[in-house]
TORDOKE-377189 format. One record per residue (C-alpha): residue number from 1; x negated, y, z negated. Coordinates in Angstrom, 2 decimals, decimal comma. Each point is the difference from the previous one (the first is absolute). Example, Ala and Ser with C-alpha at 12.3 -4.5 7.8 and 13.67 -1.06 7.14 Angstrom:
[1; [-12,30; -4,50; -7,80]]
[2; [-1,37; 3,44; 0,66]]
//
This chain:
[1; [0,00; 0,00; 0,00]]
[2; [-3,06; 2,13; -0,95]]
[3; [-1,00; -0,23; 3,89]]
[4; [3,28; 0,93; 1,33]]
[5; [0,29; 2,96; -2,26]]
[6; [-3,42; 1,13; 1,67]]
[7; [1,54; -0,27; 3,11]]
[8; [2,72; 2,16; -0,89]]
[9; [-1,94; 2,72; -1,39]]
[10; [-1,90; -0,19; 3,33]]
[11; [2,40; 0,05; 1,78]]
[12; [1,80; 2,96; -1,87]]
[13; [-3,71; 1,87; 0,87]]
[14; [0,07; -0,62; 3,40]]
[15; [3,15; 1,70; 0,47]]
[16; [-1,31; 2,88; -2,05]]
[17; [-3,07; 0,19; 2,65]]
[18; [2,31; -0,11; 3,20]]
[19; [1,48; 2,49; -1,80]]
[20; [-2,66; 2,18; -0,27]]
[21; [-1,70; -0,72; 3,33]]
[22; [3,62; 1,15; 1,41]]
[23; [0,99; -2,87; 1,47]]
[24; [2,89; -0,34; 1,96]]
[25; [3,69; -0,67; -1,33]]
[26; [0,00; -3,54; 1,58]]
[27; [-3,77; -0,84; -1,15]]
[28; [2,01; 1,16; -3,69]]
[29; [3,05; -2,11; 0,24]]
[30; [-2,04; -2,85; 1,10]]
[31; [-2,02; 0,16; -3,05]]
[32; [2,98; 0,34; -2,25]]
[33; [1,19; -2,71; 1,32]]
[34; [-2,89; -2,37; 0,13]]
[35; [0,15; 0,91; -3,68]]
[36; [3,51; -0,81; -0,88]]
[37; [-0,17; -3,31; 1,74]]
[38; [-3,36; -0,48; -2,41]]
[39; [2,40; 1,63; -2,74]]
[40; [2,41; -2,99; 0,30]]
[41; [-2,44; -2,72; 0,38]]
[42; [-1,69; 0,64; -3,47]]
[43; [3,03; 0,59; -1,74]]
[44; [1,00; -3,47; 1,20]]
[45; [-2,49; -1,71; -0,97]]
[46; [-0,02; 1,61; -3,43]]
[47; [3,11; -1,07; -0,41]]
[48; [-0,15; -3,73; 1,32]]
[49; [-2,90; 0,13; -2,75]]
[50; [1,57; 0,88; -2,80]]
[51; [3,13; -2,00; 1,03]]
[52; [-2,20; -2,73; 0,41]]
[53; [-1,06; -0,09; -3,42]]
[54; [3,00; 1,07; -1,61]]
[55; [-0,68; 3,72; -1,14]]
[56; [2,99; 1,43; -1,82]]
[57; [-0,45; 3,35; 1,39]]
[58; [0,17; -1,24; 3,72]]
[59; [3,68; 2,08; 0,22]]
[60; [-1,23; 3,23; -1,47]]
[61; [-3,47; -0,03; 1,44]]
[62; [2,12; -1,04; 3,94]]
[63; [2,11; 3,26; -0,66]]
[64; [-2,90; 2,50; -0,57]]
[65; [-1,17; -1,66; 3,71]]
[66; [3,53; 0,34; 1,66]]
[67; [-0,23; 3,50; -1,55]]
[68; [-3,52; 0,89; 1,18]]
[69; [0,80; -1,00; 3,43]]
[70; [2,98; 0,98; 0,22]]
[71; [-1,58; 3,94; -0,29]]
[72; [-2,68; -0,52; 2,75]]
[73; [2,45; -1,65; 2,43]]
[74; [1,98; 3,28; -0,59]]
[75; [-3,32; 2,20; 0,69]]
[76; [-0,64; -2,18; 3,02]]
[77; [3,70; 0,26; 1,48]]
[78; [0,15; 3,46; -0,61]]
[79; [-3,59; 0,42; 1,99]]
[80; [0,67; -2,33; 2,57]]
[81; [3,24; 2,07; 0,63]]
[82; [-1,43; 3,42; -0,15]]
[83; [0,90; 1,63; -2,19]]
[84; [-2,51; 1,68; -2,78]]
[85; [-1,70; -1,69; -1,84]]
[86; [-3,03; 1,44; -1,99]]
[87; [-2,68; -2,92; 0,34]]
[88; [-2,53; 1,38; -2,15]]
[89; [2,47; -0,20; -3,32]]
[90; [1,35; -3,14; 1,49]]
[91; [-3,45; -1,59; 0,07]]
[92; [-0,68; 1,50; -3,97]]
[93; [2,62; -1,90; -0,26]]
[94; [-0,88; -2,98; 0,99]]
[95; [-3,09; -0,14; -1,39]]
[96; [1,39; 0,88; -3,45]]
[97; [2,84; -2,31; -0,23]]
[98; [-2,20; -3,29; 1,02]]
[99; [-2,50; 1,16; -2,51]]
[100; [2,11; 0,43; -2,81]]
[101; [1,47; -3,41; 1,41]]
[102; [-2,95; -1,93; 0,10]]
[103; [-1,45; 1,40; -3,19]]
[104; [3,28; -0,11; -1,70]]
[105; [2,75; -2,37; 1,11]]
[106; [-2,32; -2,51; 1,38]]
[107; [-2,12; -0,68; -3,16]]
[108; [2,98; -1,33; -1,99]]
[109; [-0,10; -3,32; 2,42]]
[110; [-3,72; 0,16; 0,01]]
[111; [-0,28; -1,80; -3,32]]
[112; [2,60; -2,54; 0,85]]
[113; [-1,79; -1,09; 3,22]]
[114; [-3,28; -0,32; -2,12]]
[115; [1,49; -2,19; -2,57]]
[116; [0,80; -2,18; 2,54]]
[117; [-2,92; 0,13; 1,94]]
[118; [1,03; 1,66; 2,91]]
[119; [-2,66; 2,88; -0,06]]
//
């Protein structure tokens, strides 16, 4: 899981550079997307984890995903579709909320993996 969030944080940056090197709007909505279809794949398999090994707060921990992507599937619809959309904040964003994830939300399955000798 440690690996995918890398990715995501990568791939968070890399949207942040096209950004600054002015890409285009499709080059943009590319990248969002590429990212949201990463998005769902980890949260997946986060999920099939702790389902897998019985973690009691599979339901609350599968809302705060159908939450997160629920906002940049909104940012990427309302991009896609033209209208404005501020990507600098949006990336802030981003960047923020899977941090605070990863350092926050994710570490209460962290020990329960361990203890069973998943990671």
């Amino acid at each position: 899981m440690d690996d995918q969030h890398g990715v995501l944080m990568d791939a968070i940056n890399e949207l942040r550079l096209a950004l600054v090197r002015g890409s285009g709007h499709e080059r943009i909505c590319e990248l969002l997307d590429q990212f949201i279809e990463f998005t769902r794949m980890h949260f997946w398999s986060e999920e099939q984890l702790m389902e897998q090994t019985g973690f009691a707060g599979l339901d609350e921990h599968r809302a705060e995903h159908h939450r997160m992507l629920a906002e940049i599937l909104q940012a990427a619809h309302r991009l896609q579709y033209g209208e404005t959309l501020h990507l600098r904040p949006l990336l802030c964003q981003l960047h923020d909320g899977f941090l605070e994830h990863i350092e926050q939300v994710d570490q209460e399955y962290g020990p329960w993996l361990r203890e069973r000798g998943i990671c």
